[in-house]
Every structure is written in C-alpha cells, then in structure tokens.
N, C-alpha and C positions, 0 to 999 in steps of 0.2 A: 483712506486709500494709502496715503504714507506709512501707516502702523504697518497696513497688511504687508509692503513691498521690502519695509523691514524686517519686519518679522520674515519674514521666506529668504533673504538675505542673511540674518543670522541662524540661523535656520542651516543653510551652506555652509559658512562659514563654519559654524560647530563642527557640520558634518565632515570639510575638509582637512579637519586637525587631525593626523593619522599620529599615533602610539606606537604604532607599530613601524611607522617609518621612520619616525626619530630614535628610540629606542636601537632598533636595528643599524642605524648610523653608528650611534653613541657609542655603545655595548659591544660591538660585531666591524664595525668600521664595514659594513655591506649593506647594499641597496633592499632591505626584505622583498623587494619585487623581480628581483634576480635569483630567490633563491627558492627550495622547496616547489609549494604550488604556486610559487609567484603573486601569490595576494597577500596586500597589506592588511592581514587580519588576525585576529585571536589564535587562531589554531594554525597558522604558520610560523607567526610567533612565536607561539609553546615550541612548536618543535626546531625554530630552526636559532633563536635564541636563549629559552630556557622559561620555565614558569612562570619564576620572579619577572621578568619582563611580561611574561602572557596577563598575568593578573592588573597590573593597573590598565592595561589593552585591554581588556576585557570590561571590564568597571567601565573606561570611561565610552568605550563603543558602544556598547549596552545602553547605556543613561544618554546619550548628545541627543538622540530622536526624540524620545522624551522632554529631554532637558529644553528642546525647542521648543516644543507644543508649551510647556509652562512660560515659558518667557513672553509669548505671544500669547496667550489666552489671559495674563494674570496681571503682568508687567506691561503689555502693550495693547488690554483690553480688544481685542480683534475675535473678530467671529470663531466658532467652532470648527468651519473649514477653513478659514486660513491658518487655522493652529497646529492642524494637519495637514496643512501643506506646508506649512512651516519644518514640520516633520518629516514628510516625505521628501523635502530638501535638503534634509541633513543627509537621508539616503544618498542621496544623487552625490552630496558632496566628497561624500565618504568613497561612491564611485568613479567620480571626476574632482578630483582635488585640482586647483586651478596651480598650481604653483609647481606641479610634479608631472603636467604633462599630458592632465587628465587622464593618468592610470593607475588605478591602487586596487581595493578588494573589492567584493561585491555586494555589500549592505550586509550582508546576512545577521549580524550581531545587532546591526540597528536597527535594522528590521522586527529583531527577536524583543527588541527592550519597546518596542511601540507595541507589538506587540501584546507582549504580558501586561502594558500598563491598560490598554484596551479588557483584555481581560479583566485584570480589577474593577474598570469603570463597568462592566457589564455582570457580573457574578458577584460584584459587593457592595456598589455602590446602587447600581440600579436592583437588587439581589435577584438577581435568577440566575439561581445555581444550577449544575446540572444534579443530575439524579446521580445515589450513587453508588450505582451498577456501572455507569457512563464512566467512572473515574477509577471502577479496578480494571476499569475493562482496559482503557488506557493505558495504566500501569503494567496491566500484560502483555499488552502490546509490543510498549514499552522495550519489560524485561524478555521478550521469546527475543523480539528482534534483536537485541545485542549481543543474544546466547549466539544467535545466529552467522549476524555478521560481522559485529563490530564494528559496526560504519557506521557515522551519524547523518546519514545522506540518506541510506536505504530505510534506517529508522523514521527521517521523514517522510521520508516515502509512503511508508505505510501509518504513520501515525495523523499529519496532517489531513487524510481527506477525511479520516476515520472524527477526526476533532471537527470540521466544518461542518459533516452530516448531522452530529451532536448540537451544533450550535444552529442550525436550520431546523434541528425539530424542538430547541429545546428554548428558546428565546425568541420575543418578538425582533420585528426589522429596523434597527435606528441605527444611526450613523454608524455609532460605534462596533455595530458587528456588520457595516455594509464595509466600512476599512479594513475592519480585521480579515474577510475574506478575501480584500487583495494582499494583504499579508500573508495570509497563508499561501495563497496563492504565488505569489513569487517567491518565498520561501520553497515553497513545492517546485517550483521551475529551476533556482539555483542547487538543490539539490539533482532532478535529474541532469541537466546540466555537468553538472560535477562527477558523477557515475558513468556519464557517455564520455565525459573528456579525459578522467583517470583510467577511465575501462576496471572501474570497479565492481562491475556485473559482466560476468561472462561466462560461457557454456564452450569446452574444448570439442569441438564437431568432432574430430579425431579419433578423443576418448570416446566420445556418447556419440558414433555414425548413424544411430536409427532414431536418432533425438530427430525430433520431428515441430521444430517452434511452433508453426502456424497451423498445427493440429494443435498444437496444447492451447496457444491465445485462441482458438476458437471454441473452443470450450463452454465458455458460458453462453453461445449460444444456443446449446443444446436446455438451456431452461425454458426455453420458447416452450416445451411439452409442457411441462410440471405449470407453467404460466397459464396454460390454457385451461386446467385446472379448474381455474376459475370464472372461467368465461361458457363453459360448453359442460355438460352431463358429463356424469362418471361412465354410464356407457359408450357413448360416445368417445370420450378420451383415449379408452381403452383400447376401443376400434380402434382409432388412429394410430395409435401410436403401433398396432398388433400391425397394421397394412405399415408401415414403412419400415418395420422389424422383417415383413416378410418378403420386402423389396433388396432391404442389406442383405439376407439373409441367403437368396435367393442370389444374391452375387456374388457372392461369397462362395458357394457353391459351386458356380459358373469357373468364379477364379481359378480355383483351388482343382478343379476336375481339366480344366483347357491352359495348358502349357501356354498356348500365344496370349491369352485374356491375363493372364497372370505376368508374365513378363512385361508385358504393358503397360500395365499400374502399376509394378512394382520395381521395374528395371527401365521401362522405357523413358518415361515420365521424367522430367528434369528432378534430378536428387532431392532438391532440398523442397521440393512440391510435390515430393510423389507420395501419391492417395494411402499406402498401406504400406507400414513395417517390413523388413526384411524378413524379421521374424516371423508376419504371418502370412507368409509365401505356403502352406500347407496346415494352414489352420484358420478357426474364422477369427475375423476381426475383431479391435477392440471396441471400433464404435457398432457392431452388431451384439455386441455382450453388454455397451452401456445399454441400450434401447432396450435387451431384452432385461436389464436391474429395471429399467424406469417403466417396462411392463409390466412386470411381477410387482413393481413396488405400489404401483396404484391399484394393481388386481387385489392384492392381499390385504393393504394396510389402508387407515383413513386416510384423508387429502392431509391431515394437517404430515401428519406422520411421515407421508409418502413422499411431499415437498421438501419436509426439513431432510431427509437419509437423501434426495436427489442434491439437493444444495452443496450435501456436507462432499458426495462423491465428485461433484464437477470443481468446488472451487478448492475444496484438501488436494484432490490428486492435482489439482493445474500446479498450488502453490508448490506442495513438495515436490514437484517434480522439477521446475524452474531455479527454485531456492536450493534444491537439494543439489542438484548438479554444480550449480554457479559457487554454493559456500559450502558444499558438503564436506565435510573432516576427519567424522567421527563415525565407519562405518559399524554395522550393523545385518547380521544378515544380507540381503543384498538391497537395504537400502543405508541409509545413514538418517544420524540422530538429526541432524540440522531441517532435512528435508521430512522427517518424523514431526519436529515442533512448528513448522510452518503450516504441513496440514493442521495440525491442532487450532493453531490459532487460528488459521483461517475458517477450520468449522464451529469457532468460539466467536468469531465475530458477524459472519452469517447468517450466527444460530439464532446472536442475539438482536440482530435486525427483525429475524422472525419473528422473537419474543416479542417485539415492542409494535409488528403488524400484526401477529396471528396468535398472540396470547400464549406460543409454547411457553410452558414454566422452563426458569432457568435452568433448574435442577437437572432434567431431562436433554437441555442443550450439553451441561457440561458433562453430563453420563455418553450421551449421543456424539459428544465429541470425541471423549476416548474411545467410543467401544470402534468408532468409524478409520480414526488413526490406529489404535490397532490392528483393525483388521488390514490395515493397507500396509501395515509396517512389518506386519508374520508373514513368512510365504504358506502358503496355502497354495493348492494345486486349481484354484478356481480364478479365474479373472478378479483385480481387485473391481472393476469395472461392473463387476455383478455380486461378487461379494459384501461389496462394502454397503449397497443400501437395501440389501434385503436382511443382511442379517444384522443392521443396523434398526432397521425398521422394526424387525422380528424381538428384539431388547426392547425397543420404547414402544411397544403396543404390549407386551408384554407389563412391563415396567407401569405405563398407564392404568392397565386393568389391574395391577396390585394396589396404585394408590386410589384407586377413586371409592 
C-alpha cells in the first residue's frame, strides 16, 4: 500500500514539472499560460517561444507518463494498475501543477507518450499487429486530412476513432488496450474541445445561405434502407423503398404545383430547420432523387454492389460537403479540391469497413472510390444524389463481371 500511494505521488509529481513553464520564464521573461493558447504545452511552446525550446518540452512531456508507470511497475514493484495510475497521475499533474495554481495544459503530450508505449506493449510485445491494409489506410487518413486542413485536432478527429475500431477488431481485451481506449478517448475529447474553443471548424451561413447542417448530419440515417437489405427480401425492399419514393415524390409535386404548400416548407419554416432548399422551390428535392439513386441501385445491381455505391453517396457527399465548406481553398468547378479529398477518403474508409464485413475486394473500393468522387466533383446536369450510385454501381457491376 506505501509503494502504491508513492508511486501515484511520483507519478504527480513528474507530471507537475512543466518545460514549458520554465523555459517560458527563462527564455521569454513571460507566463506561457498568458500567451498563445494559454497551455503549458509543446505546441504553444513552439510557437510562442521557438523550437529549440518546443523540443526538450516535448521529449520530456512525452516520456513523464511513462516514465511513471516504470518507476512504479520496476523500481517500486507495485501492480499493473497502480503503474497506471501512477501514469494517469502524471496526466493530472501536468493539468493541475500544484505550485502554479493548478493551471497549465491539458495532457495531451502525455497522454500521447502512454499512449504509444501501450501500443508497443500490445503490437510487439504481446504481438498482435494490425493487418496491413489497417496501416495505409491510417497513413491516408493521415495524409488527405492535413492536405485538408492542417490541424492536428481535426486529424484526430478523424484518425483516432478510425484507430479504436481497428484495435476492437483486431486484438483481444487486456488491460492494456482497455487504457489505451480511454486514451484515445480523451485525446478525442481535447481535440474536439479545442476545435469548439478556437472555432477551428466553421461553415460562413452568409456565404453557404442554403447550407442546411441538420439535413447533412442526418444523412446517414438514410442507411436505414441499404440496412434492411439484409434483414427482408430483395422484392420487398424494393417495394419499400418504391412506396416512400412515391410519398416524397408525390410531395413534391403537391409543393412545386401550390404556392401556399411551397412557401411553407420553404419560407415559412424557421430558416435554419426548413425542410427544402431554396433552390428547390420549382424543382424536385434532393432527398427524393437520393431515394430514387437507392431505388434504381438495388433494382439494377446486387446487394453487395448496391450497399457499397449507397454508403459511398451518403457518407462522401456528407464529408465533402461539411469539410468542403469549413476548409475549402482550392476551388474547382463549383466544388473545391479539399471537399473533393474528403469524399475520397470517406468512401476509402467505408469501403473498407465493407471489405473487412462483406468481402468487397479492395481493388474495387479504391476504383468505386474515385469513379463516386468523381462523379460528384464534375457537374453534370443530373443530381449527384442520383448520379453517384448508379453510375457508381454501373462501373463495379461492370468491372465485376470482367474479373470473375
């Protein structure tokens, strides 16, 4: 019991040795927590004192979490969890430094170094590596994300849950990967955190007035269809989905023909909750042209086929269309390149979720991916909402029946 209460004691103590607050003093004659993002960490260091200062901050922020858990596991022979709580002390201390007020950074660095050292213990010591497909898929992730945005928030964002789902199908459940998921896991919360408090994602309503968010987060809802798939016949499916194509469709109709019906849902309705574009105030909707893609896509092509061109339409157009607005740069016709590589990757990472439940070959993801971002990144005079997974589909049914 003494071992453990020290060990978690030094542990804090590690944690509360800030480099970046001294250094900042020394260097700068200024508080690092008055300046920048106000956290005593690596990358306010870099930028608000210089490299050479970011780099022993960084070294030793990285290694204290660690550096705990050895002291305690080797030197003061104490269990496996208190070695890690030993650990997740240095965290704390590193966010509650007792000498400064209990305010400085937010772990994140020593987080990341318990982290990685978890990983070693799980992929080499215990060796279950991932597969590796898992590890370029990562690396593209990776590289779209910082083509994208440049942030290493939003990269966690999308990298980290992408790493957990890997580590839940790819390894059994022991300690060491039951920690690592609240690692990631607060690693994932101080990045969105950080994104909401810098407002490093944002969409100008101004610029984009028919930008419609909680039609695009609702989105994958509409997999509920392609879901059922699997649960109810292909003729049946069909039917369903034909009856609620011909319920939108049929309202659409109603809109577009009665002045009062039309103003109502599209002008009456509180702005930022109203049911249908300005734009399609004399035309049918967009969610009556998805239905009728995710009609045509199960009439014409197989279930496998019809799923993955459904998938790539709901989660490419959410991504580019989110990502594209908030980081877009680099336009392009009348989309931009950024919101172009986000669809991508989003129907690369989708696809290959597919792959690893439904057997699609890769080959066929990473074909299925561009021909789907393409189609959504040309204009064509057709809805990409009906374009993209029929004539997505229409390639890899294609494409199929060449290689079998």
């Amino acid at each position: 019991m003494f071992n453990s209460i020290i060990a978690i004691l030094i542990g804090y103590v590690l944690g509360s040795i800030l480099p970046a607050y001294f250094l900042g003093k020394w260097l700068k004659q200024f508080d690092i927590r008055e300046v920048g993002t106000k956290n005593a960490g690596t990358t306010n260091v870099i930028k608000s004192v210089g490299v050479l200062a970011g780099i022993p901050t960084a070294i030793y922020d990285v290694s204290k979490g660690v550096l705990a858990i050895m002291i305690a596991q080797h030197l003061l022979k104490t269990s496996l969890v208190i070695a890690y709580l030993a650990g997740f002390a240095a965290i704390l201390g590193h966010i509650f430094p007792f000498y400064i007020g209990f305010k400085s950074g937010q772990g994140a660095a020593t987080s990341t170094g318990i982290l990685l050292y978890n990983l070693y213990q799980i992929f080499f010591v215990a060796r279950n590596p991932l597969q590796v497909w898992d590890l370029v898929l990562l690396v593209i992730v990776i590289l779209v994300m910082i083509l994208i945005s440049q942030t290493q928030e939003l990269i966690s964002v999308a990298v980290l849950p992408l790493f957990a789902y890997f580590l839940i199908i790819r390894t059994p459940l022991s300690f060491e990967t039951a920690t690592t998921f609240v690692l990631i896991a607060y690693l994932f919360y101080i990045a969105v955190y950080n994104i909401l408090k810098f407002q490093l994602f944002s969409i100008n309503i101004a610029v984009y007035p028919d930008f419609r968010l909680w039609r695009t987060l609702l989105r994958p809802a509409a997999l509920a269809f392609p879901l059922l798939s699997f649960f109810i016949s292909h003729s049946a499916l069909v039917t369903l989905i034909g009856v609620v194509l011909a319920i939108f469709f049929i309202t659409d109709i109603i809109r577009i023909l009665n002045k009062k019906v039309g103003k109502f849902l599209i002008k009456d309705i509180k702005k930022s909750f109203a049911v249908y574009k300005d734009k399609e105030h004399l035309r049918i909707s967009s969610m009556t042209l998805f239905l009728l893609g995710c009609f045509l896509s199960f009439l014409l092509f197989e279930r496998n086929i019809a799923f993955t061109a459904i998938v790539f339409l709901i989660f490419g157009d959410m991504s580019a269309k989110i990502l594209g607005l908030a980081y877009g740069r680099h336009k392009f016709f009348n989309k931009t390149l950024e919101g172009s590589l986000a669809h991508f990757i989003a129907c690369i990472v989708l696809g290959y979720i597919l792959h690893i439940y439904l057997g699609v070959p890769i080959p066929l993801i990473f074909i299925g991916s561009f021909i789907a971002t393409l189609i959504e990144a040309v204009p064509f005079n057709i809805d990409d909402n009906l374009s993209v997974p029929v004539i997505t589909g229409a390639v890899l049914t294609v494409i199929t029946q060449l290689i079998k």
